[in-house]
N, C-alpha and C positions, 0 to 999 in steps of 0.2 A: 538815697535810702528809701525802701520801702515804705509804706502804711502797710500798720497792723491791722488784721482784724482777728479778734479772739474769740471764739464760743465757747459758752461755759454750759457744762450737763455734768457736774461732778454725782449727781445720783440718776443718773440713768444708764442703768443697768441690765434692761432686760426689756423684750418686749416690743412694744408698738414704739415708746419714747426712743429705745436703742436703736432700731431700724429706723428712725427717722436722722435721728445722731448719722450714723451711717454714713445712708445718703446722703445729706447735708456735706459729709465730709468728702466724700467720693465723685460730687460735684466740684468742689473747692478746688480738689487736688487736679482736674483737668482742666479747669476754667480762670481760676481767680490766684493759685499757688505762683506764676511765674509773676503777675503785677504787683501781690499784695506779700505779706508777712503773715503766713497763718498759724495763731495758737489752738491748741486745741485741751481745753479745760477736762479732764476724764476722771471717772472713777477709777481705772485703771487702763494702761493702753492698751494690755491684752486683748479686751474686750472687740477690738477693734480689727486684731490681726487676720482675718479676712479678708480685708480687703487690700487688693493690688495696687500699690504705688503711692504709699504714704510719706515716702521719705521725704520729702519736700515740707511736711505739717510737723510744726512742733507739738510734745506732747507734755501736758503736765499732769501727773497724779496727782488725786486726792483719796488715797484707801481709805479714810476714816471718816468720810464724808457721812454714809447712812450709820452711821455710831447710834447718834442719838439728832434730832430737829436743832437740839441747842449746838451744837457743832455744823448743821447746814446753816444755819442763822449765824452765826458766826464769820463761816466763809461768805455769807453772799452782803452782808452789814456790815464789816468790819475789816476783815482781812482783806477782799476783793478789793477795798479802796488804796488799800496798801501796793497790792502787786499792778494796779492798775497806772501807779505813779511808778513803778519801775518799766513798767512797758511802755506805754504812754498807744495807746487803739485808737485808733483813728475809728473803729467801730468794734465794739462793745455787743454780742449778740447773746442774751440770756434765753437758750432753749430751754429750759424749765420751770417756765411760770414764775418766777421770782423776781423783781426789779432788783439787783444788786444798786449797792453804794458803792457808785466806782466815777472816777474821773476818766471821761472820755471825749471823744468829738460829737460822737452819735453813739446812742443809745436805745436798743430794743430788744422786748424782751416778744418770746413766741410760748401761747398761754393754750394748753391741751388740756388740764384735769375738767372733765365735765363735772365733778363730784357737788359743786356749790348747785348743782341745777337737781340734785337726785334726792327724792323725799324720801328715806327710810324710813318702812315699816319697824315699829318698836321688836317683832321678835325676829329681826334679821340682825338687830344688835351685837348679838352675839357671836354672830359669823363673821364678821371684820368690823373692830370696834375702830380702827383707822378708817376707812372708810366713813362711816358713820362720824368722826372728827373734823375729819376732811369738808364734811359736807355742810358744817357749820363753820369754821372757820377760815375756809378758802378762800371765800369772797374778801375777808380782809386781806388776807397776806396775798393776792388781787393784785389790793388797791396799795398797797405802801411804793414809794417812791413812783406810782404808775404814770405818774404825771412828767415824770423828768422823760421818760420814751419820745424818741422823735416817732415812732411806728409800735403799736401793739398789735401782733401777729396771731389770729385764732383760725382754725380750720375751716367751719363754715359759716355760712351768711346768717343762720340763727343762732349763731353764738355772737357773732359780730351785734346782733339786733339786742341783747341780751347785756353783754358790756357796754354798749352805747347806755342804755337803761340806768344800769348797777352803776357806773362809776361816770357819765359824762362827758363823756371821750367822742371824739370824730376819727382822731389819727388812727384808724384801724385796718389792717389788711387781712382779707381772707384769701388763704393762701394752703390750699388743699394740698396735703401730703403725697410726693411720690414715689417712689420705692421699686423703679424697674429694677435696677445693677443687677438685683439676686437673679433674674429671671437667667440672666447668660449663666447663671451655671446650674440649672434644672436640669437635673437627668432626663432623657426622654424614656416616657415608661409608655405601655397600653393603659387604657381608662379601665378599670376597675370595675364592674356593669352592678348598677345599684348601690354604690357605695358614696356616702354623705363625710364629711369633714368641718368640725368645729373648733377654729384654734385661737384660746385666748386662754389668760391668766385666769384664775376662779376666782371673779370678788361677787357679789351677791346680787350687780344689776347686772350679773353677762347672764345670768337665767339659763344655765345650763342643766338648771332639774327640767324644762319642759321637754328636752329634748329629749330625755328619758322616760317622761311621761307618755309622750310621742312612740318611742319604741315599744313601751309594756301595752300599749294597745294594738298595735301593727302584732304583736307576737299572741297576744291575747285570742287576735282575731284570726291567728295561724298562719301569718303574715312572716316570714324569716329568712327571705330569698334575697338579703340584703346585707351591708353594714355602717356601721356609724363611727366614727372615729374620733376621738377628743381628747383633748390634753391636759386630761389629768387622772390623776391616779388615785388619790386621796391622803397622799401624802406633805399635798403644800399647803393645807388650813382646812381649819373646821369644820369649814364652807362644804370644798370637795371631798372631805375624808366622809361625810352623812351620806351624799351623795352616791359615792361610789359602793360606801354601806348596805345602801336603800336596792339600788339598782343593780349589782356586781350578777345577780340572776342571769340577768338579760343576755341572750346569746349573741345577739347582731351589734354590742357596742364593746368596741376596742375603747381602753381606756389608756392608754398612750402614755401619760405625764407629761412635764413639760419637753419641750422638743426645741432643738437649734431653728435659728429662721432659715435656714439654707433646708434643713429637712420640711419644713412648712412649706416652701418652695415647690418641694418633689411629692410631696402629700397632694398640693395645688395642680400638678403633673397629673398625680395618679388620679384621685377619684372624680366620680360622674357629677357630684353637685356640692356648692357649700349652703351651711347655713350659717345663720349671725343671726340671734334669736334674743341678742343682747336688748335693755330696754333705756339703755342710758349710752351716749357716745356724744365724743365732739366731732368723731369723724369714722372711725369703723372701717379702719387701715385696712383688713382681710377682703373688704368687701371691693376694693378697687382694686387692690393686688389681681384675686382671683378671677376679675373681669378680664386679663392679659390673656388667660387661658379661652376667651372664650366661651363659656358653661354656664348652665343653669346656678341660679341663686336663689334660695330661699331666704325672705327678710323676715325682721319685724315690720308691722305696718304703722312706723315713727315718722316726724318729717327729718329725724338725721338718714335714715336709711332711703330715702327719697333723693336728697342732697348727694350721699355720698355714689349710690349708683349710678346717678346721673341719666345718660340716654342711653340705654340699653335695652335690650329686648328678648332679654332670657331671665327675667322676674319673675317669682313668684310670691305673695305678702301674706301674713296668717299675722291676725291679734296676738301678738306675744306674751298674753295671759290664759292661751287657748290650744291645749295638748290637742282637741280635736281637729283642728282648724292645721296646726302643723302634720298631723298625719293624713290628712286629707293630701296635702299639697305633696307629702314626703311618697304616697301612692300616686300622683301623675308622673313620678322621676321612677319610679317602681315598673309601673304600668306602661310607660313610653307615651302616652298620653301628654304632645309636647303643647299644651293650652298656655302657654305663658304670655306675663303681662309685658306690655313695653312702658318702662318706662320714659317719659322726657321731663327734662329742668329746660329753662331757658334759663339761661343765665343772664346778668345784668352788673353792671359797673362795679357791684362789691365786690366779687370772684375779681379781685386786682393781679395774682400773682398765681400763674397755671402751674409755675415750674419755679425750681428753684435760682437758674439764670436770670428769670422775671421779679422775685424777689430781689435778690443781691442789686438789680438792676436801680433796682427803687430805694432799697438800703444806703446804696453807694452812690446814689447820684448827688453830685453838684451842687448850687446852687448859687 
């Protein structure tokens, strides 16, 4: 009879967490589905149907998971211990920051919210008051059961440095997100000439007003031989509805909304550069994705955007509290002015798992 292994993401539903779900699964299913027994925890399985050659992964729903916190607390405290004595997982994998109470062989959980690390300003308050929750009480529901994990899985080395601190842990792997599968199916398009792309959810440290800032100067100065691209509309929260308010003027910015990852993909095709001007990340998925493409990138100048680039050499960094400093840079991609920085990481013993075979490897071994 097989060993199980189970992932559980019953609220990951969109976004950078979904495409890592994804992947995770799209690895499974060609690598580890014919040895092991794979369940797969979901919010719904739809979410999933993209991807080619599932049938071999069990799926189990959970629609009513994001209801209310007291119903994920429920399932991850409570219930999970229950279905875990009917499966009996030889490995037990929480990709959503949670330690479940579950009876298993091996237990780990993979911990992405940077939110416990992000100081909100008081009048940002009111643009995502989760958020702003989040960022006070993450570090506990962290730490509950964190201790029973044979492995605690975070994206980079300064998060790793970070939970070593917070909770006293060694068992930790850094273990950087990868997310090729979508690239096989990228339409091939022409490059777009002057055209920037910015795609993330709106919460209030992706700092998506600079980049608007950035354009009403470039147009100010008669600058408009270009476009910007972003994903949103003003329609998913407070946050982006001011925004899009403040700036809908602006002739060179497409405001998009949110958009499928397979379209982010082809967006990643089309235009000449990205930017990620975000000021808070544990990892900054876009920004590795879009390095597949080869192309300039505009960062923040964080040490996560250091991390997550890696060796590259189609950089360019701007203070990410500095609309001058990004127009500056958004004019050498304007101008053909190809001055860009290189970046290098060396890396070192932390970076434990490049890929997700190197994980599971480590996950599943023996002992």
């Amino acid at each position: 009879m097989k060993k199980v292994i189970i992932l559980s993401g019953i609220n990951m539903t969109e976004g950078g967490i979904l495409s890592i779900y994804k992947d995770c699964l799209n690895f499974l299913k060609n690598d580890l589905a014919n040895k092991y027994k794979i369940i797969a925890l979901v919010h719904k399985k739809e979410l999933f149907k993209n991807i080619k050659g599932l049938e071999n992964i069990e799926f189990i729903e959970f629609e009513n998971s994001k209801s209310s916190w007291f119903k994920r607390c429920y399932y991850e405290y409570f219930y999970f211990k229950k279905l875990s004595k009917e499966l009996k997982p030889y490995l037990w994998l929480s990709l959503h920051d949670m330690t479940p109470n579950v009876i298993t062989e091996k237990l780990a959980v993979y911990c992405h919210n940077p939110t416990p690390f992000y100081s909100m300003k008081f009048k940002d308050i009111k643009y995502d008051k989760k958020v702003f929750l989040f960022s006070k009480f993450y570090k506990y529901l962290y730490k509950i059961n964190i201790r029973k994990n044979i492995f605690v899985i975070v994206q980079q080395n300064w998060i790793r440095k970070e939970f070593k601190k917070m909770y006293n842990i060694e068992n930790i792997i850094v273990a950087p997100p990868n997310n090729n599968y979508l690239v096989e199916n990228v339409e091939n398009t022409n490059i777009e000439e002057n055209s920037f792309f910015y795609p993330s959810f709106p919460r209030v440290f992706k700092n998506f007003e600079i980049i608007c800032q950035a354009v009403e100067l470039l147009e100010n100065s008669g600058i408009n031989n270009f476009k910007v691209y972003l994903t949103i509309n003003g329609t998913e929260n407070l946050y982006s509805k001011e925004i899009v308010e403040k700036y809908r003027k602006l002739k060179c910015i497409v405001f998009l909304g949110l958009i499928p990852r397979e379209e982010v993909f082809n967006y990643y095709s089309k235009v000449e550069c990205l930017i990620f001007p975000s000021k808070l990340e544990t990892w900054g998925l876009p920004i590795s994705e879009f390095k597949i493409f080869n192309k300039p990138i505009i960062l923040s100048e964080l040490p996560y955007s250091h991390e997550t680039v890696g060796n590259y050499d189609k950089c360019l960094f701007f203070n990410p509290n500095s609309a001058e400093e990004l127009k500056n840079q958004m004019l050498k991609i304007i101008n053909k002015k190809k001055e860009y920085q290189k970046n290098e990481i060396k890396y070192d013993n932390n970076i434990t798992a490049s890929n997700w075979k190197s994980l599971f490897d480590i996950l599943l071994e023996e002992k």
